[in-house]
FIZAKOL-397535 format. One record per residue (C-alpha): x, y, z. Coordinates in pm, whole numbers, padded with zeros to 5 digits, always signed. Example, Ala and Ser with C-alpha at 12.3 -4.5 7.8 and 13.67 -1.06 7.14 Angstrom:
2
+01230-00450+00780 +01367-00106+00714 
This chain:
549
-10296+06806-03687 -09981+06799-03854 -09804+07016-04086 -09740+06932-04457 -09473+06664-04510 -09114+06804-04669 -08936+06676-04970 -08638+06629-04732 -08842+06404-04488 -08973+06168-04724 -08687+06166-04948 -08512+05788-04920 -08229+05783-04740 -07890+05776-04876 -07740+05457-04962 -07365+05269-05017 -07548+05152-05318 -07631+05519-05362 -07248+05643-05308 -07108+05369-05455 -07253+05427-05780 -07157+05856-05795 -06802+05691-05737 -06829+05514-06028 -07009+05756-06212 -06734+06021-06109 -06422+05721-06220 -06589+05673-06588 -06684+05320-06486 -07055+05354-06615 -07051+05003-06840 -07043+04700-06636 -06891+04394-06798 -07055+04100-06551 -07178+03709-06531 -07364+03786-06198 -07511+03570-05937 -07687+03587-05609 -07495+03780-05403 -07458+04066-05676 -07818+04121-05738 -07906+04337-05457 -07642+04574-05657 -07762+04524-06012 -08142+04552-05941 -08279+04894-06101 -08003+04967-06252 -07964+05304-06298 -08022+05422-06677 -07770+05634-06705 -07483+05301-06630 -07489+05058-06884 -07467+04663-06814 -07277+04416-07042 -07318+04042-07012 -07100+03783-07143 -07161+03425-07044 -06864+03299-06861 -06638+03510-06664 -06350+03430-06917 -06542+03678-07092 -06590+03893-06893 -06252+03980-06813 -06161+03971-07168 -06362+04218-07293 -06352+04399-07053 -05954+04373-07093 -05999+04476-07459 -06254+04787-07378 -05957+04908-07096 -05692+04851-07362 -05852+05030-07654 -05973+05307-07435 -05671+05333-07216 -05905+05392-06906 -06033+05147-06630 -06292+04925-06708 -06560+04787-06454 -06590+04416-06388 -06868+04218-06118 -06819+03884-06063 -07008+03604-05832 -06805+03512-05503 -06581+03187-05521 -06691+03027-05864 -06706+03394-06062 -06343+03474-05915 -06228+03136-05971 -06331+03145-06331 -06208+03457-06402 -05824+03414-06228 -05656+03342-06594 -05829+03641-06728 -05740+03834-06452 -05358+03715-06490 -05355+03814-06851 -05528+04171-06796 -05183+04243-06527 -04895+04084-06785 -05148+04296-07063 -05090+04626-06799 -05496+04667-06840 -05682+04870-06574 -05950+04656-06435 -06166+04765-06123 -06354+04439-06000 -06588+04403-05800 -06649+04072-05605 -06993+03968-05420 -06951+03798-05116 -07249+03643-04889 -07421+03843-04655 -07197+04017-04417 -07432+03967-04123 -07383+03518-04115 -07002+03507-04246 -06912+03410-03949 -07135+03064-04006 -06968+03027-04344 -07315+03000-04488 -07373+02877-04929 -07165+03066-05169 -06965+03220-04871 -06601+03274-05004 -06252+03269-04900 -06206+03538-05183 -05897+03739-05072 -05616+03512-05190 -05792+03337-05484 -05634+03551-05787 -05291+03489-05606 -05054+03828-05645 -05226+03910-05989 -05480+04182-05873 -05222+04506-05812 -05491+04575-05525 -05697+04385-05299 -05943+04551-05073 -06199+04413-04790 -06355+04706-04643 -06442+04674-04312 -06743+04851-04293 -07040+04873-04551 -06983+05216-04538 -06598+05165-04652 -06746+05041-05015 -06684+05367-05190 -06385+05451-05068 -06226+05105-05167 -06374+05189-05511 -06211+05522-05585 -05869+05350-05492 -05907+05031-05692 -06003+05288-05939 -05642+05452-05867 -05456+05157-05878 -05578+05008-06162 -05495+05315-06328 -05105+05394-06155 -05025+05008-06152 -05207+04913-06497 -05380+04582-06370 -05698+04460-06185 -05762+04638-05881 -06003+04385-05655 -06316+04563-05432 -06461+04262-05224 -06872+04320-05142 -07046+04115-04886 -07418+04151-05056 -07641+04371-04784 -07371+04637-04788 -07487+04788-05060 -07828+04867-04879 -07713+05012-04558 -07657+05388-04500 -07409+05558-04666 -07188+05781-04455 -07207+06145-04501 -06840+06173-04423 -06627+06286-04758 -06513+05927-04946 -06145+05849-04793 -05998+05871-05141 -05840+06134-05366 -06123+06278-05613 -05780+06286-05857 -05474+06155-05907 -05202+06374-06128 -04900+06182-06184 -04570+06327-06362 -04590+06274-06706 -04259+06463-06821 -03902+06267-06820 -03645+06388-06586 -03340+06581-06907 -03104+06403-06677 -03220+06048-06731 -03268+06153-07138 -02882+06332-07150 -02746+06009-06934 -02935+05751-07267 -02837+05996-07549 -02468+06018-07442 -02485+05630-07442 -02581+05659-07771 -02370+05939-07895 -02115+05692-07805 -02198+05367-07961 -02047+05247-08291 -02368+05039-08408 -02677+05070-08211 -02996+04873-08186 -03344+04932-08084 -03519+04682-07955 -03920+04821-07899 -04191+04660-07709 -04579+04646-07597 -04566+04967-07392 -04435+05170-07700 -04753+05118-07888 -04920+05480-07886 -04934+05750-08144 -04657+05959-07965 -04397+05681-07913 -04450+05527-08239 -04360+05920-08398 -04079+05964-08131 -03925+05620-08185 -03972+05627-08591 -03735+05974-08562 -03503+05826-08345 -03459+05529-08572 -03377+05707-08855 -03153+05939-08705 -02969+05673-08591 -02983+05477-08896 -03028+05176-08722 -03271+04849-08704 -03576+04863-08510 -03668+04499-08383 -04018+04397-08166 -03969+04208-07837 -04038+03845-07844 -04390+03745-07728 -04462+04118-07793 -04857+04183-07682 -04883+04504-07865 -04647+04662-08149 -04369+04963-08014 -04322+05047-08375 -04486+05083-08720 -04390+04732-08852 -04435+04864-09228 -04135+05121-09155 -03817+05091-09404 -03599+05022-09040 -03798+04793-08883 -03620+04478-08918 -03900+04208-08767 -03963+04018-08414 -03643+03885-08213 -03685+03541-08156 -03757+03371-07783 -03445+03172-07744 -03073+03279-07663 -02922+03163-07969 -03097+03325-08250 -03170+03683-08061 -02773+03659-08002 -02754+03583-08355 -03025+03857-08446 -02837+04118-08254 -02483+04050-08299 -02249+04296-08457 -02396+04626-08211 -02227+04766-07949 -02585+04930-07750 -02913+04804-07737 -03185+05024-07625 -03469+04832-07520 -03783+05100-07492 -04128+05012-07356 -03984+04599-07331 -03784+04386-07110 -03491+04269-07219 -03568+03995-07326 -03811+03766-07249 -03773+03403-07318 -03968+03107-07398 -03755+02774-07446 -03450+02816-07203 -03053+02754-07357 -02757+02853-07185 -02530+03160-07256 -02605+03536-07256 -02862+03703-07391 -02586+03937-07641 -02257+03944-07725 -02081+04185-07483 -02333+04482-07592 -02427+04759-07356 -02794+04709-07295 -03038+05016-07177 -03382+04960-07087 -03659+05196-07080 -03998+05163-06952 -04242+05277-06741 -04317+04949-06522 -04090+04922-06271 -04088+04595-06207 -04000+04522-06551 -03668+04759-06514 -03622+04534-06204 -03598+04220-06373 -03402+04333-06674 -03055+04196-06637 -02854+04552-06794 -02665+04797-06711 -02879+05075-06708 -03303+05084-06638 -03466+05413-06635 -03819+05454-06513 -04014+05713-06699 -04299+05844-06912 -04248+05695-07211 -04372+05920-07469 -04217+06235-07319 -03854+06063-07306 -03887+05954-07633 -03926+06258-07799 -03672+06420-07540 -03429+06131-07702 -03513+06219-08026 -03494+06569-08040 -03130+06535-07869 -03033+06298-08082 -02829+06404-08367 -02837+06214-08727 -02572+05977-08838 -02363+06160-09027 -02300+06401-08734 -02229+06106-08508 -01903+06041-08357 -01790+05645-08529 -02093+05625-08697 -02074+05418-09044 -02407+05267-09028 -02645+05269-09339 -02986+05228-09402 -03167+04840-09324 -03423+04774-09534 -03615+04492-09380 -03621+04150-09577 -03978+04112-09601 -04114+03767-09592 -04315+03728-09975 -04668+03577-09939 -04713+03241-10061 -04837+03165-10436 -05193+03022-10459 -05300+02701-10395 -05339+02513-10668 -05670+02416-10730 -05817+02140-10507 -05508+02233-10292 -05536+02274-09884 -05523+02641-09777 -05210+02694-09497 -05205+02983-09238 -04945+03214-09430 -05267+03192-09752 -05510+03324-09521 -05242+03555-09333 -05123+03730-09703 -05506+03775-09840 -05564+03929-09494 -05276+04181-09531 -05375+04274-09891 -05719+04356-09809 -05732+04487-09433 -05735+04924-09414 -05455+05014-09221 -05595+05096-08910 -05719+04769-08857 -05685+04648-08476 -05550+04269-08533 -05628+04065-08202 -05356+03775-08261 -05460+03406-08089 -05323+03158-08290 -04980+03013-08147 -04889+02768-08430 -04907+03035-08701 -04814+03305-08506 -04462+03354-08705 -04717+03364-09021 -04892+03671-08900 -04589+03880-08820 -04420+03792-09141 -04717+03908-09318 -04942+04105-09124 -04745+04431-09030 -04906+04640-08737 -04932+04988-08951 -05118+05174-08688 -05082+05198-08266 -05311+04895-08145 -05281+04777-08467 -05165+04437-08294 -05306+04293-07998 -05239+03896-07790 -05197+03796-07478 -04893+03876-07285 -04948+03601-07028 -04961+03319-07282 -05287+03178-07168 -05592+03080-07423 -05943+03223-07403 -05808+03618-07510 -05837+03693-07857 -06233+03633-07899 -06392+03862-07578 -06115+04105-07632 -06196+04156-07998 -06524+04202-07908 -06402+04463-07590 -06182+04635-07832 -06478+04744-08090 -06704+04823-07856 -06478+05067-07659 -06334+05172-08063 -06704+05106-08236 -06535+05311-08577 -06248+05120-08578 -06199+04749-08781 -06136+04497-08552 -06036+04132-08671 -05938+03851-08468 -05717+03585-08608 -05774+03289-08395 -05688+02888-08430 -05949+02647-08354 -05817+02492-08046 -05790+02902-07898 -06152+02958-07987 -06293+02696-07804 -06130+02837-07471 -06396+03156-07465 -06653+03053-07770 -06923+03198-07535 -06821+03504-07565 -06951+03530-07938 -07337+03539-07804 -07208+03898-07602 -07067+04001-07973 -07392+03872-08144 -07671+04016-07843 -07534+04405-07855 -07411+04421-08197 -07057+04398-08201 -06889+04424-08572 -06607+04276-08545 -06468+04006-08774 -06332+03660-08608 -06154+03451-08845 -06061+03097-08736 -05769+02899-08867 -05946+02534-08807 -05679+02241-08875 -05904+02010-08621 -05617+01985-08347 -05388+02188-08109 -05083+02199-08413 -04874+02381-08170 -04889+02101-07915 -04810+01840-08175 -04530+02055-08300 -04355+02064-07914 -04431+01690-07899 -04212+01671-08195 -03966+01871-08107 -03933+01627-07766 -03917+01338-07966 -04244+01223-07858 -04569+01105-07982 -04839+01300-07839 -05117+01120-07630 -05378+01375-07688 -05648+01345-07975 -05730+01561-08292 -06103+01723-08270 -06169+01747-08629 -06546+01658-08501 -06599+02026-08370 -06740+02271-08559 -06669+02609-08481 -06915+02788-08704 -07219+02525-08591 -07126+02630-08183 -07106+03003-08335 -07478+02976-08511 -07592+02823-08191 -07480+03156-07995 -07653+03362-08226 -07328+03472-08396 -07300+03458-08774 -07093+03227-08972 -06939+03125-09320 -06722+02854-09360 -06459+02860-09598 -06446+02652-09917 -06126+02758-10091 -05894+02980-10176 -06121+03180-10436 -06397+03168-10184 -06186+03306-09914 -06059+03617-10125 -06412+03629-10275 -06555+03651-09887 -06265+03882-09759 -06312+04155-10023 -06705+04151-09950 -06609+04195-09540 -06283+04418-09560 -06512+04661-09782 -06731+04762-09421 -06504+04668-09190 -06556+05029-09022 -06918+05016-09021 -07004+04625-08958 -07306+04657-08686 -07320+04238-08633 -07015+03997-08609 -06942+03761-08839 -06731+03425-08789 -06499+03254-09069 -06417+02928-09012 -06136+02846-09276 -06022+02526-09257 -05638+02489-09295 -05380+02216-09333 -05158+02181-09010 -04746+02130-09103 -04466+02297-09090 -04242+02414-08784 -04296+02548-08481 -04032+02845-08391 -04101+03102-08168 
């Protein structure tokens, strides 16, 4: 006869599946942002209650929202996609989450480890497929290597701000986990105080300089820079300008000194800048370009930058890049920064920015343009609003008339690439669910991620997506013109944005005119903060004017 049987013995055994998700659990990555397939199921199968799962239906999506959620949240955020076609889908996301700086820990399915070897269905060559975008790539060796790869994708993404990459063959997750500790640091502490000789070295630049210039950018955009930068502004007296292509705002854009976004091409930011002696570039490159024309970037100005990427110090052609914690060297800066009239050479005055007026109404039976719907935006949006920015052809609009009043007040795509604003808006709310979130998107953008409004409409997402529709990609047309050239693509005034947003569940008003726009905007400003369901305005505009970035 045999003796009672122990908790211990009949306990199940231990898991990778089991370890991997206490890693998880112990990184903050309990909501997973997925399209799954096959080889991920053996992971996703009684799901533990306590992590919560997030579907979006292409992996576009995915890694959009999940971009926003990592952005708004400033933590990692947890991705799983499916093998080769879940990768490959995902690679422009992916490329926009690293020039965005968002921490992404993905993981990849792969087939079954046992039968690689025969290259069996869905088996893929996953390692190289996002190219040198992922700032981490990691096959472990062993099934028992999972968690460990986790905690330092969860690392990376966090030191190196960009998608750290954890490939899974599928039956790893069900062998034995090891009962060695995880070959990972539990924490990471990083220095997050500037070194007084890197701050004395800028402010004696400065204490120098006849007419400085500030030039701020995305990595500037918190609550402590923004205060920091605002002080050293005014006691410099000087003009505060945003990078060009800037994916978030490095200063409050409603400020008295902030004197509006440089422009992408040599010419006018020469033009823009000239007169100062120093530029100090904080939290930006200097200066990134879009159409290329000869010459320098300034006229024979000293130009500082400061950031904390290093590789964007790298690239910066100046004469001095400093490496640091931006907040702390800020307010360092400031602090040792005395006010203008103490200043040696120092006859600056006050800039007050020329502020671009919004457009009278339309007259009646008149077509609505961008800057209408930009300017009725502005007038009605709380300050606080989180504006996710899509919309290349009216992009100058926005900025003219749409000031960023609060940090992540203004959000696009660093990389460029379409297929952010709509899955990011909706990763922004969720990870900010108090906060108003609107996206300002064109037609031709939308169309790039449009599935991503059934993951807005399925778990309640309130945020607002309005969509400039003028039936064609206006910036394309504009570039054709500006070659000369007729362009060989189409219009698509067929689409309907708002009939593929019903079909995903998501709902929709389309725009009549200008009275029913202001009519519909003061009715979805007023809850902005406590919208529990999207909503999509499709607001049909004219297309014209120039294109000028």
């Amino acid at each position: 006869m045999t003796g009672p049987t122990t908790s211990a013995e009949t306990a199940a055994p231990r898991t990778v599946h089991d370890a991997a998700f206490d890693v998880l659990r112990h990184q903050g990555l309990t909501t997973i942002f997925a399209n799954p397939g096959s080889t991920e199921v053996s992971l996703l199968a009684d799901l533990p209650e306590d992590l919560e799962f997030v579907l979006a239906l292409h992996e576009g999506s995915v890694v959009g929202a999940a971009t926003g959620w990592a952005i708004a949240r400033e933590e990692p955020a947890l991705v799983l996609l499916h093998t080769t076609a879940g990768l490959g889908n995902a690679v422009g996301a992916l490329a926009t989450a690293r020039v965005n700086r968002a921490p992404l820990v993905v993981l990849v399915g792969q087939q079954d480890r046992r039968h690689l070897a025969q290259q069996p269905f869905l088996a893929g060559r996953l390692e190289g497929l996002a190219g040198d975008y992922p700032v981490r790539v990691e096959s472990p060796v062993r099934a028992q290597d999972v968690p460990g790869a986790i905690a330092r994708a969860a690392h990376a993404a966090r030191h190196d701000r960009g998608p750290a990459l954890v490939l899974v063959p599928m039956d790893d997750w069900a062998e034995p986990a090891e009962g060695l500790p995880v070959p990972a640091p539990v924490a990471v502490r990083r220095a997050s105080v500037a070194d007084p000789a890197d701050v004395a070295a800028v402010a004696g630049l400065l204490a120098d300089a006849v007419s400085p210039v500030l030039v701020v950018g995305a990595a500037a955009d918190s609550a402590p820079a923004w205060a920091a930068l605002a002080t050293l502004a005014e006691r410099l007296n000087c003009p505060v300008w945003q990078e060009p292509f800037g994916a978030r705002a490095g200063f409050p854009q409603d400020h008295r000194l902030f004197a509006g976004h440089l422009p992408a091409d040599r010419p006018r930011v020469r033009s823009a800048l000239a007169g100062h002696d120093l530029v100090l570039c904080v939290g930006a490159p200097f200066l990134r370009q879009y159409p290329y024309t000869q010459g320098e970037l300034t006229d024979a100005a000293t130009v500082i930058v400061v950031t904390d990427n290093p590789a964007e110090a790298h690239h910066s052609p100046v004469e001095l890049a400093v490496v640091t914690p931006l907040p702390d060297f800020c307010e360092r800066l400031a602090r040792r920064t005395p006010p203008t009239a103490g200043r040696k050479g120092s006859e600056t005055t006050p800039v007050d920015s020329i502020r671009t007026l919004p457009p009278q109404p339309p007259s009646p039976g008149e077509p609505l343009t961008p800057a209408h719907v930009m300017a009725a935006l502005a007038h009605r949006l709380p300050a606080d609003a989180v504006v996710v920015e899509e919309t290349p052809s009216s992009r100058p609009d926005l900025h003219a008339l749409l000031p960023a009043r609060a940090p992540l007040g203004f959000l696009s795509a660093a990389m460029g690439g379409l297929g952010f604003a709509l899955p990011a808006a909706i990763g922004v709310r969720m990870a900010q669910p108090g906060r108003p979130v609107v996206a300002v998107v064109g037609d031709g953008s939308s169309l790039y991620q449009i599935q991503a409004l059934w993951t807005a409409a399925h778990y309640g997402v309130g945020a607002v997506f309005v969509v400039l529709a003028n039936g064609r990609y206006a910036v394309m047309d504009k570039l054709a013109e500006q070659h000369n050239g007729k362009p060989p693509w189409p219009p698509f005034e067929e689409i309907s944005v708002a009939g593929l947003a019903d079909s995903l569940g998501c709902p929709t008003h389309r725009v009549t005119s200008y009275a029913d726009l202001c009519t519909t905007l003061d009715a979805v400003c007023a809850d902005l903060s406590d919208r529990s369901a999207p909503l999509l305005l499709e607001v049909p505009v004219m297309a014209g004017g120039t294109f000028q970035p």
